[in-house]
N, C-alpha and C positions, 0 to 999 in steps of 0.2 A: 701263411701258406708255404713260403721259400723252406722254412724250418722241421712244419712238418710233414712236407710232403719229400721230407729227408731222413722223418724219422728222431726229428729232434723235436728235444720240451723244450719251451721257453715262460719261465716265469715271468709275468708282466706285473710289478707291481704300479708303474705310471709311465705314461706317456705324454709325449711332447709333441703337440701337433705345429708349431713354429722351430723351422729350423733349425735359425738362435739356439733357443733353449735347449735342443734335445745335446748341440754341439756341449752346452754349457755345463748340461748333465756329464754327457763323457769329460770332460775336462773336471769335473767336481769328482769322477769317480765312482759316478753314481749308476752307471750301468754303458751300452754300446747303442748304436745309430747305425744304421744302413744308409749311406748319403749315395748321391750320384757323385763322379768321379770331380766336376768340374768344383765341389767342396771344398776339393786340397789348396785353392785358390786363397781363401780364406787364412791360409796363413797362421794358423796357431799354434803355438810352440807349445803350447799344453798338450796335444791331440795329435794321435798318429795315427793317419791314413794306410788301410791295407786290403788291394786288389782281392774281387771275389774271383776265388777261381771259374765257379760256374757262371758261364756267359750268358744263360739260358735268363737269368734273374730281370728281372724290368720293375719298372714303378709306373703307377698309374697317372695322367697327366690332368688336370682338372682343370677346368675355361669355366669359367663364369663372364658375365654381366647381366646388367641392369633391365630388369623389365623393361618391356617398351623401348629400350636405346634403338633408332631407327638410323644413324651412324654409319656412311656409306663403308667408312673404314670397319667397320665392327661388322659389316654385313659381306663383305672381302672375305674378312677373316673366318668367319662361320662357313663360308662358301669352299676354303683352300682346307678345313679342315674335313670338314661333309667327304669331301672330295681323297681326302688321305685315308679315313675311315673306311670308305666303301673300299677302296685298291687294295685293305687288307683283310 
């Protein structure tokens, strides 16, 4: 979406749906990653990190758990997110 609602093609021949790997991809040469900034943390002398300029760009957040966890702490956290949700 970020790409073509720019106007750009991007050939996908594979994707990396762990981190890791996708990092390990760019480092092997084998194509680029969109990381959140806190990535650069990682430290890798293989891979260089470079600021998008458009601010506009986001990544989507995904929460999972377990059927049935009934975990006052898990039941918190569904409550503070409900709560973030709706405010936007």
């Amino acid at each position: 979406m970020t790409f073509r609602s720019r106007g750009l093609g991007v050939n996908v021949a594979t994707e990396a749906n762990e981190l890791q790997t996708a990092i390990g991809m760019v480092a092997a040469s084998v194509g680029v990653a969109l990381v959140s900034e806190s990535v650069k943390r990682l430290h890798r002398d293989d891979v260089s990190y470079r600021p998008l300029v458009d601010q506009g760009v986001v990544s989507p957040i995904i929460m999972n758990y377990r059927v049935g966890e009934l975990s006052p702490g898990l039941a918190q956290l569904r409550g503070l997110v409900k709560s973030i949700l709706t405010r936007r």
